[in-house]
N, C-alpha and C positions, 0 to 999 in steps of 0.2 A: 565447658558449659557455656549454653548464651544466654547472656544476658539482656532483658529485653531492657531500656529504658525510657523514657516517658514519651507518649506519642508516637510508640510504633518504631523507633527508629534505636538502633542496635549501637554498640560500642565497635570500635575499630580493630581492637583487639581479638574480635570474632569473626573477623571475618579475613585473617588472613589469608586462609585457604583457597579465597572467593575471590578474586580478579574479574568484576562488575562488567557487563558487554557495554562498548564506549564509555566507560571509563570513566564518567561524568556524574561525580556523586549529589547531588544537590542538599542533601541532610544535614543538620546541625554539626560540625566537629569532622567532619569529612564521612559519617556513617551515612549509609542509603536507607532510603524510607524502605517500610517495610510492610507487606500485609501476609497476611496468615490463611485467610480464605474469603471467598467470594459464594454470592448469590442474586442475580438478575443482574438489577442495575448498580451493585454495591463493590466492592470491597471493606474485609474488616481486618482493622489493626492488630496485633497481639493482644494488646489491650483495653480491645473493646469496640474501640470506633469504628463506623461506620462512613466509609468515603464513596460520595457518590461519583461514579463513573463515567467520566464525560469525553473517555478516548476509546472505549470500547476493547481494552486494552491496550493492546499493541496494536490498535489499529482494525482488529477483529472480530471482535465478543459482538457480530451483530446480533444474535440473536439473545443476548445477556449472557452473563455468568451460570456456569455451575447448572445448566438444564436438565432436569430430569430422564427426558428421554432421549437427551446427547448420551449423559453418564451414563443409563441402563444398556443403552447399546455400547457402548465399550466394554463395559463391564462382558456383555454378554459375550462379544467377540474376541475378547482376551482370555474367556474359558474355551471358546474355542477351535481358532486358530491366530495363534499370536505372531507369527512368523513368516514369512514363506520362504521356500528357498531360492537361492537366485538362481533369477530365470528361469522361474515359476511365475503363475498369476493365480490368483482365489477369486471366489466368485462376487467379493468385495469391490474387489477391484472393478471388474468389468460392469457390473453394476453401477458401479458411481460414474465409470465412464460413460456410461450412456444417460445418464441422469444430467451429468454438465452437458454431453452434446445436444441432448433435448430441450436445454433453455439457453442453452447459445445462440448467437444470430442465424441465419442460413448461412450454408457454405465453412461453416465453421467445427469442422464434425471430429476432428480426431485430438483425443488428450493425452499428454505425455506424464506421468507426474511426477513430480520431484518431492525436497522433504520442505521446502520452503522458497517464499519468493523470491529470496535471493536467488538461488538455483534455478528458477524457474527465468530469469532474465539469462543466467549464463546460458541455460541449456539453447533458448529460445535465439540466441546469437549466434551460440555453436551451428544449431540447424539451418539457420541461414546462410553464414558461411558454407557449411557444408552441401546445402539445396544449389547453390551457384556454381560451386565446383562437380555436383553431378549431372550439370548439363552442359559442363564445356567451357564455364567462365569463370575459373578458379581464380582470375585476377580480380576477383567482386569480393575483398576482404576488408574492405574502411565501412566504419561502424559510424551513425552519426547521430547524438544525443541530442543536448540540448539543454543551455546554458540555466542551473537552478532547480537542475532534475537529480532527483535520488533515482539510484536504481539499486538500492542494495549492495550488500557487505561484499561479495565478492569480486577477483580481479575485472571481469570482462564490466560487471553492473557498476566497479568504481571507474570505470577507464569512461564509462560511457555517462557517466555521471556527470551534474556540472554544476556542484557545490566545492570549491577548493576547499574547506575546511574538513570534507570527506578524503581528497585524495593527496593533499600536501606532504603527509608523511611517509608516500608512498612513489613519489617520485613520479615516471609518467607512466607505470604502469604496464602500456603497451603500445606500441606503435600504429600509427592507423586508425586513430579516430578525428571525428571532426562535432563541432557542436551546432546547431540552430539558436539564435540569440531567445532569448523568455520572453515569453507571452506578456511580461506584465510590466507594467509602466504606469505607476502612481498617480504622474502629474494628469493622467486620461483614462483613468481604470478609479479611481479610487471610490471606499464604498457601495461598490455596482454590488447587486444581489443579483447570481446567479450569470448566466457568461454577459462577457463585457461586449459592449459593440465596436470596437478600437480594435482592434489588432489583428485582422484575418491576413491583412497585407505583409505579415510578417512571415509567412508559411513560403514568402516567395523567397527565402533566402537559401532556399534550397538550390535554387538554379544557380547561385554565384558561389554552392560549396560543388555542386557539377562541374560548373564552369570550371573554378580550381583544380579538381581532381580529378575529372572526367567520368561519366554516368559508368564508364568499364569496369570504375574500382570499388565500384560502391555497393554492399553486402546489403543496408538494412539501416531504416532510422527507427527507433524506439522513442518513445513520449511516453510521457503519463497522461490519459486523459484530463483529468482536473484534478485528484488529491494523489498527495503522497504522506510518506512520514514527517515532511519538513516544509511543506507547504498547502495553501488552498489555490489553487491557479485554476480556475474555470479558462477553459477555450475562449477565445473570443470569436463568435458567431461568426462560421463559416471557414474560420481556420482548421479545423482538421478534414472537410470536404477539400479545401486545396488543398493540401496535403499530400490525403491521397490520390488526386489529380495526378502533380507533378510526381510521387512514385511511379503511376500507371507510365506516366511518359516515359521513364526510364529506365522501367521496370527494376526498380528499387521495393526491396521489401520493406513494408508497413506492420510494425509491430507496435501493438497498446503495451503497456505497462499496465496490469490491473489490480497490482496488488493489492490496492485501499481500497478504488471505485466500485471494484466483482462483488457480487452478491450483494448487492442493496443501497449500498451507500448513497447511492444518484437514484434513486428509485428504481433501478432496474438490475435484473439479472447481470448484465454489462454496460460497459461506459458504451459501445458499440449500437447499443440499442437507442440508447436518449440522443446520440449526436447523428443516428442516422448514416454512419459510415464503417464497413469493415473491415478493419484489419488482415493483415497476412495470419496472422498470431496475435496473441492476447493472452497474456500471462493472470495467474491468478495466486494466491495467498492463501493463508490457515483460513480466513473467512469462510471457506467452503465447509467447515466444520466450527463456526463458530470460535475458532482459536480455540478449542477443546486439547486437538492432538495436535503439531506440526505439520503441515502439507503446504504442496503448492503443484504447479502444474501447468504446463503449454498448452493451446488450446491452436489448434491449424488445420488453414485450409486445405480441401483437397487434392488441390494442384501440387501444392508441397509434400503433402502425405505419399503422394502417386509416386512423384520422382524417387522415393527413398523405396517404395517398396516392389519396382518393377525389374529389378536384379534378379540372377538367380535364386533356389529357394534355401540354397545351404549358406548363401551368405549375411552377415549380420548387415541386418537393415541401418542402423543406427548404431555408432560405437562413442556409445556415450550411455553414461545412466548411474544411478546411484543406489546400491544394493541391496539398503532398505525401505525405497520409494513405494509405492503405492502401499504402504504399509498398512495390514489387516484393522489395524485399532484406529491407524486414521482414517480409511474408507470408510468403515463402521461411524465413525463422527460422522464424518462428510453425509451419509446416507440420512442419520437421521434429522443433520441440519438441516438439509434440505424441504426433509420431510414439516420441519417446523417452519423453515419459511414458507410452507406453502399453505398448510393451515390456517398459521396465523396472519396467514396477505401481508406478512413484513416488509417485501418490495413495493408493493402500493400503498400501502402504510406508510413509508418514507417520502413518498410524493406527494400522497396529502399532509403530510408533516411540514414540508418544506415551507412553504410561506409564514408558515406561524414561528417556526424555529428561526429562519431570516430576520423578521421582523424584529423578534426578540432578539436575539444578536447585534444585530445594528442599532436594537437602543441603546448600547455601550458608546455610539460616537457622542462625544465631548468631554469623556472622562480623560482627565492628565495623562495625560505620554501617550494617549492613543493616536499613531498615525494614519491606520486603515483597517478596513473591514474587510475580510472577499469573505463568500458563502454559495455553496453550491449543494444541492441534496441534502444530507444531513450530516454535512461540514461546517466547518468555517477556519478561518485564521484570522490573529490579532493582530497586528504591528504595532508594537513599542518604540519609544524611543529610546537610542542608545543612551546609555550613558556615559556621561563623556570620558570616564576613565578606562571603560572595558566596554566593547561589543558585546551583549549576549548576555551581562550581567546582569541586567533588568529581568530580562523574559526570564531566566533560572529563577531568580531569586521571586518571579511571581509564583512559580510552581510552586515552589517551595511551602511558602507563604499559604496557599490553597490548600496543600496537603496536610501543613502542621497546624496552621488555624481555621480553616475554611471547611474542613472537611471535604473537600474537592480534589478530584484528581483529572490536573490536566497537563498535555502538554507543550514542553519550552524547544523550539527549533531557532535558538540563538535569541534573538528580541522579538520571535514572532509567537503567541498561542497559539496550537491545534486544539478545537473542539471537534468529538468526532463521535457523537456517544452510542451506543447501543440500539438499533434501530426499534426495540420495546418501550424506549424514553416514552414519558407522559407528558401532556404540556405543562402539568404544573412543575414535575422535575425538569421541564424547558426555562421555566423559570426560575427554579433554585439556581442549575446551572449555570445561569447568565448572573445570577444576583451575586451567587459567590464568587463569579470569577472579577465582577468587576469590583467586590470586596477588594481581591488580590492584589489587580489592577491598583486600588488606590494608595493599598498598603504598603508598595514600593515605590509610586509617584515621586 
């Protein structure tokens, strides 16, 4: 039996069955917070409360919680067809594919889909390695991230990742990667709303990981446009046009990371759109479906698509895939999300959002332990300061803090806040938002 106790948060005892993903319980007693069901911009506790939503879930719920005519369409599409066989398609599928290529950039026309954005960076890696070796230069296999990037839980997305605290227990993973140093630098970025003017000059360090390894070995760089799970990093103007410059010289693939950015987050369909450059590839997350179902999914150019499918016609184009990807109940999300962002102008919604949500957010500088602000579309990140016994102890124990007293749910990426809330936010819950977080803020000062 579970036992619920006070604020939402469970005994330990009950959950032994339950091995938490990252491991990282923040709860009173070692139990994880807990909620039982959601609606818009909410989630509510077992018993009772009501915690307003300021990460969109996992990074997702752009469109809120728990929508009506997300759920109707599941619902409908699980009566019926729940399944497909492998290596079959439904006409789910093909429908949302052309639904993402129609508000993608140009030249960005084919979608691969996976079950998540994790998957959706390994697959997006795989393809490149693999694009390289179908034209003759199978020695194009170093992968090159970029120092402070998440790229999700799997091997290829931890290898290319460049948080050690992601990949230290994991050894090195795999051979062949190289990193790009972070965009971001306190002592000339701090505070900035929206990209910083500092840092384009840094895209050049791509030429001296060439230099090192030489342009022949090199597969593919992956970035996150500006948000991830673990950070707010806006571009700094003009760094990812050089970018993709020096790929072009090298012919090096250019892959977005989209996992946060896709569907709304920056006010656009894609991070692709607002910076004005496109990618080889641009991965995408559950956002497509509101975080309703799981999905995720490659999005590539056609120069790429062509090379894979001008073989003969009995052979597999692509020997990679996961057997319940484009799954019927997540298209069906995906479908009607879409259909909701377009109604409701939730992408252009977010852009006239953006300065008010800024503003407010950076009224938090001079509150104790605050080091910095970044903000970008309808993001942001905190900087705490450490505490001097433990790294990271501070930002947990803000969540924390927010969740069991604040009614707030946001969250902790070491001693940094993500706010990341629901692109339906209101400006007055723009100010609940900031007011309980800097509650939080003060209550572990």
């Amino acid at each position: 039996m579970t036992i619920i106790a006070r604020n939402g948060l469970i005994f330990q005892t009950d959950l032994d069955a339950f091995w938490t993903p990252f491991a990282s319980n923040p709860g009173q007693n070692g139990s994880p917070s807990v909620v039982s069901r959601a609606s818009d911009m909410h989630y509510y506790t077992p018993d009772g409360r009501a915690i307003l939503d300021a990460t969109a879930g996992a990074f997702c719920a752009n469109a809120g919680h728990c929508r009506a005519p997300i759920v109707n369409a599941i619902k409908a599409q699980a009566a019926e067809l729940e399944l497909a066989p492998f290596r079959f398609t439904h006409p789910s599928a093909i429908a949302l594919a052309n639904r993402i290529a129609a508000v993608a950039p140009s030249d960005l026309t084919h979608v691969y889909f996976t079950n998540s954005s994790s998957e959706a960076v390994e697959t997006a890696l795989k393809i490149a390695i693999a694009y390289h070796n179908l034209r003759g230069e199978g020695a194009r296999q170093r992968l090159i991230g970029r120092e402070s990037a998440y790229h999700g839980a799997g091997f290829a997305g931890t290898a290319v990742g460049g948080t050690a605290g992601h990949r230290k227990l994991f050894g090195t993973v795999f051979a062949g990667v190289d990193h790009l140093p972070s965009t971001y630098d306190r002592d000339k970025q701090a505070f900035t709303q929206g990209e910083p003017e500092w840092g384009a000059h840094l895209a050049e360090d791509l030429e001296r990981i060439v230099a090192v390894h030489d342009c022949s070995t090199i597969a593919a760089v992956i970035v996150e446009p500006a948000v991830s799970a673990t950070d707010v990093l806006p571009p700094p103007i003009g760094y990812l046009k050089r970018l993709r410059s020096i790929c072009d010289k090298y012919d090096i693939l250019l892959i977005f990371d989209g996992s946060k950015s896709a569907f709304g987050r920056l006010g656009y369909a894609f991070a692709a759109e607002r910076y004005d450059v496109l990618p080889d590839m641009t991965t995408f997350g559950s956002s497509v479906a509101s975080g309703m179902v799981p999905i995720g999914g490659v999005i590539v150019r056609d120069k790429i698509h062509n090379t894979f499918v001008r073989g003969p016609d009995d052979t597999v184009v692509l020997d990679q895939g996961y057997p319940i990807s484009a799954h019927p109940v997540a298209c069906a999300a995906g479908l009607a999300a879409l259909d909701l962002y377009e109604r409701e102008d939730l992408f252009a919604r977010a852009l006239r959002l953006e300065p008010i949500w800024a503003d407010a957010v950076h009224g938090l500088k001079g509150l104790p332990t605050l080091l910095d602000i970044r903000s970008v579309g309808l993001s942001a990140a905190i900087d705490l300061a450490p505490k001097p016994d433990a790294r990271g102890k501070r930002g947990f124990a803000a969540m924390d803090r927010a969740f069991r007293d604040f009614d707030l749910l946001l969250h902790a990426a070491g001693d940094t806040l993500i706010l990341m809330p629901p692109l339906i936010v209101g400006e007055a819950q723009v100010g609940e938002i900031v007011d309980k977080t800097a509650q939080a803020i003060k209550a572990v000062a």
